[in-house]
N, C-alpha and C positions, 0 to 999 in steps of 0.2 A: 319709514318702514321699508321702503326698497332698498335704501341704503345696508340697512341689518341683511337683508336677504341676500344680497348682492356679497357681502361678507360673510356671512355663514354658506354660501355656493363657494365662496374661493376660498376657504379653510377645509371645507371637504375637499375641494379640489386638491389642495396640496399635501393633506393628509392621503387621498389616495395614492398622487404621485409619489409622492414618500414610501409607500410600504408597496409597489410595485418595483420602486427601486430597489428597494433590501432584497424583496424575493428575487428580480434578476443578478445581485450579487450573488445569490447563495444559488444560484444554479449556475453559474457561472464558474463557479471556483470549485463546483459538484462535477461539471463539464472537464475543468484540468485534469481531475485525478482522475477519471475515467481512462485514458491512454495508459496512464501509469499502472494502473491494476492491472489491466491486459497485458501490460509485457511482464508483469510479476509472475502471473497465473502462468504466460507463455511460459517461460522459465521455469517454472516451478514443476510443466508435465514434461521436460527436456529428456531424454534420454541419458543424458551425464546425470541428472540429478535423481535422475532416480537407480542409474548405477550406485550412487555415491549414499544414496538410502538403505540398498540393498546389502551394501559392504557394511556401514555402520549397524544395521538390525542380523547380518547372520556372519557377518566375520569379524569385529571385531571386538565380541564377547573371548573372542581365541585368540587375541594377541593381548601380549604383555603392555599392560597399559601405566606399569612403575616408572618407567620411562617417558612419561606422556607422550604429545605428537611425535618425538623423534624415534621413540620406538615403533615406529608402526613403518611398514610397508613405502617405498616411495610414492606408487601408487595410490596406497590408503590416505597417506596423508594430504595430496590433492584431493582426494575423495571426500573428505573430512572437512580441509578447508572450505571447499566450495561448498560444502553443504551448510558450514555456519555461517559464513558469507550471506547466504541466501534466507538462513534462518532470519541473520541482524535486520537484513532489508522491509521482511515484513512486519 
C-alpha cells in the first residue's frame, strides 16, 4: 500500500513539474518578443513615419502614380519606402 502511494506522489509530482515547465516556456518566449514590440511601436510613432503617413494620405493622391514608385517625388519615394518597409515588419 505504501508503495502505490509513494508512486501515485511521484507521478503527481512529475506531472506538476512538467506543466510548470511548459508554462515557464511560454513565458519565456512571451518575455523575447516583448523588446521586439517596443521598438516596432517606437518606430512606428517616429517623426519620419509619420511624415511618410502624412505624404502617402494628403499628397500622393496628386501625383501621377502611371509611372509607379519612379514617378513620384525623390522625397516621396523614401517616404513611401520606408513606410512599406515598416508596414512588412508588422
Amino acid at each position: 500500500m505504501v508503495e502505490i502511494a509513494a508512486l501515485v506522489v511521484s507521478v503527481v509530482a512529475l506531472m506538476a513539474s512538467g506543466a510548470v515547465s511548459v508554462r515557464q516556456l511560454r513565458l519565456t518566449a512571451h518575455a523575447n518578443t516583448l523588446p521586439v514590440l517596443v521598438d516596432l511601436f517606437r518606430e512606428h510613432r517616429s517623426v519620419r513615419l509619420a511624415r511618410a503617413r502624412q505624404f502617402v494620405h494628403e499628397q500622393l493622391p496628386a501625383c501621377d502614380l502611371s509611372a509607379g514608385l519612379a514617378g513620384l517625388p525623390e522625397d516621396g519615394q523614401d517616404l513611401v519606402r520606408e513606410l512599406v518597409l515598416q508596414r512588412s515588419l508588422i
